[in-house]
C-alpha positions in Angstrom: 169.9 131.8 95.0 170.8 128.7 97.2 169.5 125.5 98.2 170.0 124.9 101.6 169.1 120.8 102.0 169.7 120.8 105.4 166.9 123.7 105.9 165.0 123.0 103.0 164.4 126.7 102.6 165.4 129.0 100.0 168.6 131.6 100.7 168.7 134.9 98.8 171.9 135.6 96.9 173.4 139.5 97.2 171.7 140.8 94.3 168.0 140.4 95.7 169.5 141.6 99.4 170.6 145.2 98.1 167.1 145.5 95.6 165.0 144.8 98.9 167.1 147.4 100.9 166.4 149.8 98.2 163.1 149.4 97.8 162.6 149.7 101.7 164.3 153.1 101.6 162.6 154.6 98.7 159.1 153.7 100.2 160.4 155.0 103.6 161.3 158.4 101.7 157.4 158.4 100.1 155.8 157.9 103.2 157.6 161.2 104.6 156.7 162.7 101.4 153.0 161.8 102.0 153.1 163.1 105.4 154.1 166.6 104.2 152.4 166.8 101.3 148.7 168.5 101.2 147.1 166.8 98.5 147.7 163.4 96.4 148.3 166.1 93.2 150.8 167.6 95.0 152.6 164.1 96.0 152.4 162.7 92.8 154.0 165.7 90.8 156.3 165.9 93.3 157.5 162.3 93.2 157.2 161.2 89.9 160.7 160.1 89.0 160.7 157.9 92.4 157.1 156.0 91.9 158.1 155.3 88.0 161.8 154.4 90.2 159.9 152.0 92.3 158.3 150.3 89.2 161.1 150.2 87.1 162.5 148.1 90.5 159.4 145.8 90.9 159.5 144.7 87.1 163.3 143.9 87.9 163.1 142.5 90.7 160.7 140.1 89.5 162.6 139.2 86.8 166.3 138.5 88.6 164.1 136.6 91.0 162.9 134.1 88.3 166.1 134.0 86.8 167.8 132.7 90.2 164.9 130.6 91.1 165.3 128.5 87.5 169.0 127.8 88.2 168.1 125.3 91.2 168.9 121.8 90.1 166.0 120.3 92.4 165.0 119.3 96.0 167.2 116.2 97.5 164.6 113.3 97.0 163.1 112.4 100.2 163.4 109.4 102.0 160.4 107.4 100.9 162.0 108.4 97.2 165.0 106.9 97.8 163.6 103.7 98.9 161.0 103.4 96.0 164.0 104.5 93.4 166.3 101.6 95.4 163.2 99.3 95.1 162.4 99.7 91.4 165.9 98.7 90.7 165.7 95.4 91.5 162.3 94.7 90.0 162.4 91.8 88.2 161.2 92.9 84.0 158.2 89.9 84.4 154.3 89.6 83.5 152.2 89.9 86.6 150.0 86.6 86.8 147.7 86.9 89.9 147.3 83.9 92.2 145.3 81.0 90.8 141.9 80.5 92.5 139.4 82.6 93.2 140.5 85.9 95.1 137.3 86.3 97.1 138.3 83.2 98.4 141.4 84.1 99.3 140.5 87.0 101.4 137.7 84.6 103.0 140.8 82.1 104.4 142.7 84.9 105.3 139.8 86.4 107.1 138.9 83.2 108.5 143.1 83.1 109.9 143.1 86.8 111.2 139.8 85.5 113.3 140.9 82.8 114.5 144.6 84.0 115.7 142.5 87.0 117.6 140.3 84.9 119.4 142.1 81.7 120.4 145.5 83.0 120.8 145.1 87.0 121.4 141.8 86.4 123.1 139.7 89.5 121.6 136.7 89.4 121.1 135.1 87.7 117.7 133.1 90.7 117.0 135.5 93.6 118.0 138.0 91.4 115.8 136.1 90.9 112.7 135.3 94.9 112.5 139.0 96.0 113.6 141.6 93.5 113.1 144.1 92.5 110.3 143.2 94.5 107.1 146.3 93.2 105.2 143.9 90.7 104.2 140.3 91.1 103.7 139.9 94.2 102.7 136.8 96.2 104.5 135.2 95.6 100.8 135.6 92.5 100.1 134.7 91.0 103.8 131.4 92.8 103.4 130.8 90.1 100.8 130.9 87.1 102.8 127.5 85.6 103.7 128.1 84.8 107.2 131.6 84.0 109.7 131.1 81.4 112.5 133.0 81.1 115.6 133.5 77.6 116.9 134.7 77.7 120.4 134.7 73.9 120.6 136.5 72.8 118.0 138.4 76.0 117.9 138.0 77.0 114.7 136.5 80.0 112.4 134.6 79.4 109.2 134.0 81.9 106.6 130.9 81.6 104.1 131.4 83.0 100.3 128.2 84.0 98.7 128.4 80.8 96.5 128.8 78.4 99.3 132.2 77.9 99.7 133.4 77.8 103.4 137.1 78.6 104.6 138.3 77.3 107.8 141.0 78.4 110.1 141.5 76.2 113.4 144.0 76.6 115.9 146.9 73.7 116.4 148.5 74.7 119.4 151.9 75.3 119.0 151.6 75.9 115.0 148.8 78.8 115.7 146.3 79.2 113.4 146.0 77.3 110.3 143.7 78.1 107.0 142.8 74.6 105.6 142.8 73.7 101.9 139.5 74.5 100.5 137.4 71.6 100.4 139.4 69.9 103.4 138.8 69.6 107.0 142.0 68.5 108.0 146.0 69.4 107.2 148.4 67.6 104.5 151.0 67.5 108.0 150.7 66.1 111.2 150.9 69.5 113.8 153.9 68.9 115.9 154.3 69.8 119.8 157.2 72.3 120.6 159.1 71.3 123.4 161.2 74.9 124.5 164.5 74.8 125.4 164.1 78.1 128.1 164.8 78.0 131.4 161.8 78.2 133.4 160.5 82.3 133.2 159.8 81.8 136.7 162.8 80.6 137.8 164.7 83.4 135.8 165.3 87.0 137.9 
């Protein structure tokens, strides 16, 4: 047998071509035995040598069939294969050490980002975007957790409440987006800068 890749189907060699033609013909000639025979005693003493013919086939057939089928190498690895095996190669032979901090409260600023960008700068809704949005971070799981989120359309911000007290903010700084503050802090480490563009005006443009 072959391996077509292209096709990813299995082609029959010669051998197992000429066995099924065989067969085909000696269970053509038994049907038109059957249909002139007048009783199943009658048939079966007058084919014996073909049924024990056909069986001695079937138990061959069966067997050059497994033979061929365990001489193919493998399937060509798919895609998503290929990239994992092309991705393990350059893994780095280190210790995983998981972010200091607590994680439940890093999926509370991360919540408290995804929030904020959707309201203030996609303009969904606070709701529809705390049920559907962004769960690369906050897992469905782990924002079931929180104690309570708080919109603040003011100040435009977010705040996220962990069970233990601790609140994570996110606030929008124009040009910069949406920011997560330190935890503990209600301001930045960095002053948030304007950015003046230098595009034509879109109106102007045809």
């Amino acid at each position: 047998m072959q391996f077509n890749f292209k096709s990813n189907r299995i082609e029959s060699g010669p051998k197992l071509i000429y066995f099924n033609s065989l067969v085909s013909f000696i269970f053509l000639k038994l049907t038109l035995n059957v249909m002139l025979s007048f009783s199943p005693q009658v048939f079966i003493k007058n084919n014996a040598q073909l049924l024990l013919l056909i069986f001695a086939l079937t138990i061959f057939g069966c067997s050059q069939k497994k033979s061929e089928e365990s001489t193919i190498v493998g399937l060509e690895p798919t895609l998503e294969e290929k990239m994992q095996t092309r991705a393990d190669s350059f893994e780095i032979d280190t210790p995983y050490e998981p972010v200091p901090g607590d994680p439940l409260s890093h999926h509370a600023s991360g919540f408290a980002k995804i929030l904020c960008s959707a309201v203030f700068i996609t303009g969904l809704d606070f709701d529809f975007a705390a049920e559907n949005i962004g769960y690369f971070s906050a897992p469905y799981e782990e924002r079931a957790k929180f104690s309570k989120r708080e919109l603040d359309t003011e100040n435009k911000s977010v705040h996220v409440t962990l069970p233990n007290g601790v609140v994570r903010t996110a606030k929008y700084y124009g040009d910069q987006g949406c920011i997560c503050l330190p935890e503990g802090k209600d301001e930045l480490f960095f002053e948030p800068k304007k950015i003046v563009s230098t595009l034509p005006d879109p109106s102007t443009q045809q």
